[in-house]
KOLROVEX-344732 format. One record per residue (C-alpha): x negated, y, z; residue number from 0; chain. Coordinates in steps of 0.02 Angstrom, whole numbers, plus 50000, padded with zeros to 5 digits. Example, Ala and Ser with C-alpha at 12.3 -4.5 7.8 and 13.67 -1.06 7.14 Angstrom:
2
ROLUM  east north    up   k c
ROLUM 49385 49775 50390   0 A
ROLUM 49316 49947 50357   1 A
END
This chain:
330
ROLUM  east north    up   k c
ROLUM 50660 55180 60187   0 A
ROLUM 50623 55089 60356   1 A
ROLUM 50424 55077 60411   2 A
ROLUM 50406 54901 60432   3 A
ROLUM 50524 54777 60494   4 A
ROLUM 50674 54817 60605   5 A
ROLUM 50824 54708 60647   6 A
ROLUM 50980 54785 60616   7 A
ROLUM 51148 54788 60685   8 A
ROLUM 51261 54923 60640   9 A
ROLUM 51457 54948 60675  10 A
ROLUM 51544 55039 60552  11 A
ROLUM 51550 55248 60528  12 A
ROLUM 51683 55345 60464  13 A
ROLUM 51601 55460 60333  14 A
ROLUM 51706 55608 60251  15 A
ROLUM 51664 55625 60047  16 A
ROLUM 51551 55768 60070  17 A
ROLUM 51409 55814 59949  18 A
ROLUM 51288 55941 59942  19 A
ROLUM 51308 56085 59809  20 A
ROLUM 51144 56012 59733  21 A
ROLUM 51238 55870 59669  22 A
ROLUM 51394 55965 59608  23 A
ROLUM 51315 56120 59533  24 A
ROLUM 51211 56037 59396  25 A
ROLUM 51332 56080 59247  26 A
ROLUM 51316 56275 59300  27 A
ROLUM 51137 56277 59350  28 A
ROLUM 51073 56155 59196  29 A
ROLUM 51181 56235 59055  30 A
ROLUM 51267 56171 58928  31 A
ROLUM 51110 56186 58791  32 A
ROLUM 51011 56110 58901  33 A
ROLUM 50978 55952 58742  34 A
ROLUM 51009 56045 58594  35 A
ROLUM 51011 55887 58458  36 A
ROLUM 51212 55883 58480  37 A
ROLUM 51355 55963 58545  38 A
ROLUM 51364 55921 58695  39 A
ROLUM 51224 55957 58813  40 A
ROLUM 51167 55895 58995  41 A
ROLUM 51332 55928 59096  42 A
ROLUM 51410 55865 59236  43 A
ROLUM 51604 55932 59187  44 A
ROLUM 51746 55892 59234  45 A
ROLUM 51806 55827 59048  46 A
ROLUM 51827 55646 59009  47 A
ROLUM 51682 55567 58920  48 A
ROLUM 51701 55489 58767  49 A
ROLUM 51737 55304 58772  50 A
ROLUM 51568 55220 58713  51 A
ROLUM 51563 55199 58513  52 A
ROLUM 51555 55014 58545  53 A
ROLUM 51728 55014 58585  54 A
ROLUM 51771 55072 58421  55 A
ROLUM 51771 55041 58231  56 A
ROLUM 51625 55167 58195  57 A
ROLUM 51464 55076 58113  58 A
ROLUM 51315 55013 58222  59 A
ROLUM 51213 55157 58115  60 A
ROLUM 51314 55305 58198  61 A
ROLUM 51366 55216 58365  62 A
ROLUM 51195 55199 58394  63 A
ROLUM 51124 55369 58373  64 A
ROLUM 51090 55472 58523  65 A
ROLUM 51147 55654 58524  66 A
ROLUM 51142 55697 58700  67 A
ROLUM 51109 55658 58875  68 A
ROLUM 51244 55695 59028  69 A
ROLUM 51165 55665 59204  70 A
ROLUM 51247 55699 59373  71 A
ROLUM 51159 55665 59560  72 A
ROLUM 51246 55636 59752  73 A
ROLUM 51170 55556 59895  74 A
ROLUM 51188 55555 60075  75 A
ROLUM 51044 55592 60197  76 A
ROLUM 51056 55442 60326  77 A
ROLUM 51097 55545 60486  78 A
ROLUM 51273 55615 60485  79 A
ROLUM 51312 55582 60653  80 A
ROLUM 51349 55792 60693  81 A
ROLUM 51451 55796 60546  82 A
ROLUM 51452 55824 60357  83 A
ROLUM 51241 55842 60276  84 A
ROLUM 51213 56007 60256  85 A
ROLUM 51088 56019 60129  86 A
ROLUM 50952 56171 60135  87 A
ROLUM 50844 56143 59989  88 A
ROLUM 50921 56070 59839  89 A
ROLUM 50841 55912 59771  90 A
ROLUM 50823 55856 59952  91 A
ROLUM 50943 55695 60021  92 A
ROLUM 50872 55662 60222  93 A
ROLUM 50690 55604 60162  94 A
ROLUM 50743 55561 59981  95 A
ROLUM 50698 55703 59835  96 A
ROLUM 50757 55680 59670  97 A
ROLUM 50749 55795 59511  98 A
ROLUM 50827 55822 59328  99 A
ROLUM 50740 55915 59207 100 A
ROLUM 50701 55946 59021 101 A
ROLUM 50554 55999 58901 102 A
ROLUM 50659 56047 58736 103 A
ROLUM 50742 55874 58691 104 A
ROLUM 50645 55766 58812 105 A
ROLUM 50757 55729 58974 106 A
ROLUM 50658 55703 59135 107 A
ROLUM 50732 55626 59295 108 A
ROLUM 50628 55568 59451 109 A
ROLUM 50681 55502 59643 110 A
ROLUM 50567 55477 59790 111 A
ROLUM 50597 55413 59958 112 A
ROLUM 50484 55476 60109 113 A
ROLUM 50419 55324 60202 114 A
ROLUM 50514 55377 60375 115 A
ROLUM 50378 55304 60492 116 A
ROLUM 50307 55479 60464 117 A
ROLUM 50419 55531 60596 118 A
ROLUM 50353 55463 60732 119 A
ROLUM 50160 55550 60719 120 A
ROLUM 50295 55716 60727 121 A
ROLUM 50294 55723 60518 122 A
ROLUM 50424 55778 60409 123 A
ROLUM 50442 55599 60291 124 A
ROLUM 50541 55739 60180 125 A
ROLUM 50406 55861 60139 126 A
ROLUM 50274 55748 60037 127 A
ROLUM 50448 55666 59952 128 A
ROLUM 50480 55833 59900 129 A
ROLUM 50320 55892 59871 130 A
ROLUM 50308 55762 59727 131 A
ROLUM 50475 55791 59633 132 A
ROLUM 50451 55973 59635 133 A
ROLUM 50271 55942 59550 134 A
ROLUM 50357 55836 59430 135 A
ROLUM 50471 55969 59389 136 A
ROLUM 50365 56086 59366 137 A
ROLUM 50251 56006 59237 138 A
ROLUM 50403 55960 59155 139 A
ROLUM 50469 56116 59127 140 A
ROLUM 50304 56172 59064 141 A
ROLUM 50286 56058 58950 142 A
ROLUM 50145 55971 59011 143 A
ROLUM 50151 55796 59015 144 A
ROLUM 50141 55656 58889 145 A
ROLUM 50333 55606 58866 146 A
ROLUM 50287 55424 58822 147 A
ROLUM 50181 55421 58983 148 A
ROLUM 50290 55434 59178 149 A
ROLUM 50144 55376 59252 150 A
ROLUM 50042 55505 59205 151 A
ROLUM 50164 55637 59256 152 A
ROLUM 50177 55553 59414 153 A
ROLUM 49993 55549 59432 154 A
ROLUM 49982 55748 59386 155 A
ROLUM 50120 55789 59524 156 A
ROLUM 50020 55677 59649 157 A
ROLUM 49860 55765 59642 158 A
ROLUM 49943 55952 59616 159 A
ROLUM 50041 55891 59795 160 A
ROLUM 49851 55859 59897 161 A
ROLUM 49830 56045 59856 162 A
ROLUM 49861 56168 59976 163 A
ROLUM 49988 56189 60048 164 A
ROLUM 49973 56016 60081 165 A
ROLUM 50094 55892 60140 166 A
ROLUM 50061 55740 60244 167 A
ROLUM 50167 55572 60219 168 A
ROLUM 50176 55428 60083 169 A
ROLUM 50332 55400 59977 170 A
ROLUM 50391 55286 59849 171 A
ROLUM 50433 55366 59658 172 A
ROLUM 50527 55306 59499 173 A
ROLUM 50523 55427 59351 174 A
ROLUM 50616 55392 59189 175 A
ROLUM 50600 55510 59028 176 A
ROLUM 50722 55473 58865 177 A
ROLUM 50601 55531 58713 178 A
ROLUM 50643 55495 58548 179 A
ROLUM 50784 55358 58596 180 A
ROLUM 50692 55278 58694 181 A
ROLUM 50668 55254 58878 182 A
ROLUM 50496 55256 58957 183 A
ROLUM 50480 55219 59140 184 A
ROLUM 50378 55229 59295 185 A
ROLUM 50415 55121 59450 186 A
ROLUM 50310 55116 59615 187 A
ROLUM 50380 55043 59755 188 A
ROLUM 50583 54989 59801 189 A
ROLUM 50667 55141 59720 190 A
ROLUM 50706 55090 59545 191 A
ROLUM 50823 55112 59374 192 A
ROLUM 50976 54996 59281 193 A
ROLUM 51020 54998 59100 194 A
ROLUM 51175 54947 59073 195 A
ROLUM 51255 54922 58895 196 A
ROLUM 51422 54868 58842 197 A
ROLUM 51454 54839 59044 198 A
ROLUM 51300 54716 59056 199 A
ROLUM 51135 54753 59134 200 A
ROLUM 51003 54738 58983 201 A
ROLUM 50850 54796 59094 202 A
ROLUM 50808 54819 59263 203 A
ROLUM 50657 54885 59359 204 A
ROLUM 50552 54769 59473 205 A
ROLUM 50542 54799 59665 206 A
ROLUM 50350 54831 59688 207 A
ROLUM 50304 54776 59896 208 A
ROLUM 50145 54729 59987 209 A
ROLUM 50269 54616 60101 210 A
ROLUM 50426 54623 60156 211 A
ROLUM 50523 54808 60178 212 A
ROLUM 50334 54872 60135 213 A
ROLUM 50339 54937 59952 214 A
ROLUM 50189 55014 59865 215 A
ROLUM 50185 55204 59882 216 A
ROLUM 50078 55386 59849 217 A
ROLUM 50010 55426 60039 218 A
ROLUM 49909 55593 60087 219 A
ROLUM 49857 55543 60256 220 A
ROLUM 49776 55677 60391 221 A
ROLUM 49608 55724 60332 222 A
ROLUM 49498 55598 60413 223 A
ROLUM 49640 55452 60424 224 A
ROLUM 49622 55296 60370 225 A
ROLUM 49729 55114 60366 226 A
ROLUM 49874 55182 60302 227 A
ROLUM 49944 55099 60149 228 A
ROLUM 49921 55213 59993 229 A
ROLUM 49933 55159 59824 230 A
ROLUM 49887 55231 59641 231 A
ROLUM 50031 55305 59538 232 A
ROLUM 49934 55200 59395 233 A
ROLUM 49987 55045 59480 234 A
ROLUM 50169 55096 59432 235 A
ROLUM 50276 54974 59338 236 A
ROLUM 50282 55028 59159 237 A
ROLUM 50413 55000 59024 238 A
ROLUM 50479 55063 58837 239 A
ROLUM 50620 55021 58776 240 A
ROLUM 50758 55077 58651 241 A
ROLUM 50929 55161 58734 242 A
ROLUM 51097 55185 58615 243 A
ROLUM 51247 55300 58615 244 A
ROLUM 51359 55232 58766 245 A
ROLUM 51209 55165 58857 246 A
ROLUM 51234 55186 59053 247 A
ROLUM 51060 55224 59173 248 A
ROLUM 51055 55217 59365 249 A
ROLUM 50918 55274 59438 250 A
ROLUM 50927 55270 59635 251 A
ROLUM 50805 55261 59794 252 A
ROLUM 50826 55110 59902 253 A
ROLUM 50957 55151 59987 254 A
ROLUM 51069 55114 59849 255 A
ROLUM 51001 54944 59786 256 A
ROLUM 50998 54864 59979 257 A
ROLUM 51168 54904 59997 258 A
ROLUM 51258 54873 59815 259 A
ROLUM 51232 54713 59731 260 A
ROLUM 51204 54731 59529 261 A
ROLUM 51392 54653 59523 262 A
ROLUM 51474 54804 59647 263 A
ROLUM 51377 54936 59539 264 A
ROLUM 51439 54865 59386 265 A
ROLUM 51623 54871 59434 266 A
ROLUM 51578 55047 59476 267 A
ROLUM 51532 55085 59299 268 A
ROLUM 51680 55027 59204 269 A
ROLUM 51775 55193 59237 270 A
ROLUM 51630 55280 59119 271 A
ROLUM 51648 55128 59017 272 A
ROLUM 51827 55133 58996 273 A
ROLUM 51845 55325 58990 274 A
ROLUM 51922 55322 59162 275 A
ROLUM 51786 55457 59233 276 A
ROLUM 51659 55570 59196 277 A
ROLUM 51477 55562 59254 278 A
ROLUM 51495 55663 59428 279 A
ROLUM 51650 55546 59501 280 A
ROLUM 51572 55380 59440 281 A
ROLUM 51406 55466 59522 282 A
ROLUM 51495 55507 59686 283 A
ROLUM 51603 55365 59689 284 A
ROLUM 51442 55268 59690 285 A
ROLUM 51351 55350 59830 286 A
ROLUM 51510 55347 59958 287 A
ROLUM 51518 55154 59913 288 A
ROLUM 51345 55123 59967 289 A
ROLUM 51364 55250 60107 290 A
ROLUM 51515 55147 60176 291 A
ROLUM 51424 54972 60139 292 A
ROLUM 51251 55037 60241 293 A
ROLUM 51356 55039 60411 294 A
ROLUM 51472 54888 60387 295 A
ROLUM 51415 54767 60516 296 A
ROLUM 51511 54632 60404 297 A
ROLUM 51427 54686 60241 298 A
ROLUM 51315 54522 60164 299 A
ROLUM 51199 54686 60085 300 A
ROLUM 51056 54627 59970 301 A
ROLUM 50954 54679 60106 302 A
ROLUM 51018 54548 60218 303 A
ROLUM 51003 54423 60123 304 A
ROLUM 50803 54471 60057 305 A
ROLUM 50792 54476 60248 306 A
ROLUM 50847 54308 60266 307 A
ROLUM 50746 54236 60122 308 A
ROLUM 50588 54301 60249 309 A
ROLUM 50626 54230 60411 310 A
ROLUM 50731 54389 60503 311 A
ROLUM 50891 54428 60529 312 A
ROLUM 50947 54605 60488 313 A
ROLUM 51149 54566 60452 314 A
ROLUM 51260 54703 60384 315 A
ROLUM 51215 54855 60277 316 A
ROLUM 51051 54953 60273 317 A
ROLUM 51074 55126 60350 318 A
ROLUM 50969 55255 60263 319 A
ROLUM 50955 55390 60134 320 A
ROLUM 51054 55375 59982 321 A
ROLUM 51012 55437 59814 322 A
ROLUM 51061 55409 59632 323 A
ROLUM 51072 55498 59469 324 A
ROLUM 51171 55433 59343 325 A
ROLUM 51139 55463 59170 326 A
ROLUM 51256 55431 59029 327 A
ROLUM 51153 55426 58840 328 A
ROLUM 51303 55513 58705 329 A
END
């Protein structure tokens, strides 16, 4: 994310397919039990998923029934200019955070994307970002949050992050939890999800700014601070909604939706669609698209052209933090 607005003009950067053992490892470090309702569990493996039931002669009763949940993550932190990201802490992508979890057979999944302007008062945008997913995760895996109810969760992890030690920065948040086949989400800000079914998008979240390239965000000033902009997680966009066996879910900080246009992620998805690739290449294949896209100086980027629609000129791709986790619903 960008603090306020800034004109852009990028050439383009050769960028080596390099990901961080946080996005690679999540088969081994989840477990294959980690959603116990069916035989497969949350895995990022190298097998071939099914093709979705839609594709075949089974009956809408069965077809629709959802067994499991597969999930993957990649991202790129923005700066790569002395070489591939190394990645310390895992969750972490430059200032983006991001998390996958489960509470017996409720699946959790949250990003957040530290507001960089933090840099320049000598902050770490990262370490509130962080801060927040790592709450998250935590309640989560304790079981203590109201699955039907993201915004509370994301309310919890806010307050449990002005604790000490405590972090100082702002950062937007999307949360999604599948409960009970269905989907309940929790959007504040310009990170956001996709639901895609039968290779068309059936829902999509709703960019929340103040004005342009200013989205709605959690802030913990310095004690004593005031004028920064700090929203309430309450003021999240909420949604329910029903989710199927072969139903497709991108969730993904800015980075991703100002540089891939609903279209470009689409033609992404139809190797899961057609069987062509599991969860983790259709995940990475994703994030190097974007990454390539955010330093094209010839890209027309949905950024560019929402700059446009407000009076600047910002032409190419966005260069910033990328970070999406890809769920596929079995």
């Amino acid at each position: 994310m960008v603090a306020g607005v800034r004109l852009l003009a990028y050439g383009r950067l050769a960028v080596r397919a390099v990901f961080s053992a946080s996005a690679l490892d999540l088969g081994a470090a989840v477990g294959p039990e980690a959603i116990s309702t069916g035989r497969r569990g949350l895995s990022s493996s190298s097998s071939k998923p099914a093709k979705p039931s839609n594709e075949g002669s089974s009956s809408p009763a069965s077809s629709a029934h959802v067994e499991n949940v597969i999930a993957s993550c990649a991202g790129f932190p923005k700066d790569m200019l002395n070489g591939p990201s190394t990645v310390l802490d895992k969750g972490v992508y430059g200032d983006d955070a991001w998390f996958i979890s489960r509470f017996k057979n409720t699946f959790v999944v949250g990003v957040a994307d530290g507001v960089g302007g933090w840099r320049k008062y000598g902050i770490d945008p990262s370490a509130f970002s962080r801060r927040l997913m790592k709450e998250c995760e935590k309640r989560v895996q304790g079981g203590e949050f109201d699955p039907k109810r993201p915004d509370s969760l994301l309310d919890f992890a806010f307050r449990a992050s002005a604790e000490a030690p405590r972090p100082v920065g702002s950062s937007t948040a999307c949360v999604l939890v599948v409960h009970q086949e269905k989907l309940y989400s929790a959007n504040l800000g310009d990170s956001g999800f996709m639901v895609v079914r039968n290779g068309k998008v059936i829902s999509k979240s709703r960019e929340q700014v103040h004005y342009f390239n200013a989205p709605f965000q959690l802030t913990l000033p310095p004690e004593g601070y005031q004028g920064f902009i700090g929203d309430r997680a309450d003021m999240a966009d909420k949604e329910e909604m029903d989710v199927k066996k072969g139903d497709i879910i991108l969730l993904a900080t800015d980075g991703v939706w100002d540089n891939l246009s609903e279209n470009q992620v689409l033609d992404q998805l139809k190797a899961l669609n057609e069987g062509k690739g599991n969860v983790q290449e259709v995940c990475n294949a994703l994030a190097l698209t974007a990454r390539r896209l955010a330093f094209d100086s010839k890209h027309n980027s949905p950024f560019a052209m929402k700059a446009r629609e407000h009076g600047f000129l910002a032409p190419g791709g966005k260069p910033d933090d990328i970070t999406l986790v890809l769920l596929l619903i079995a």
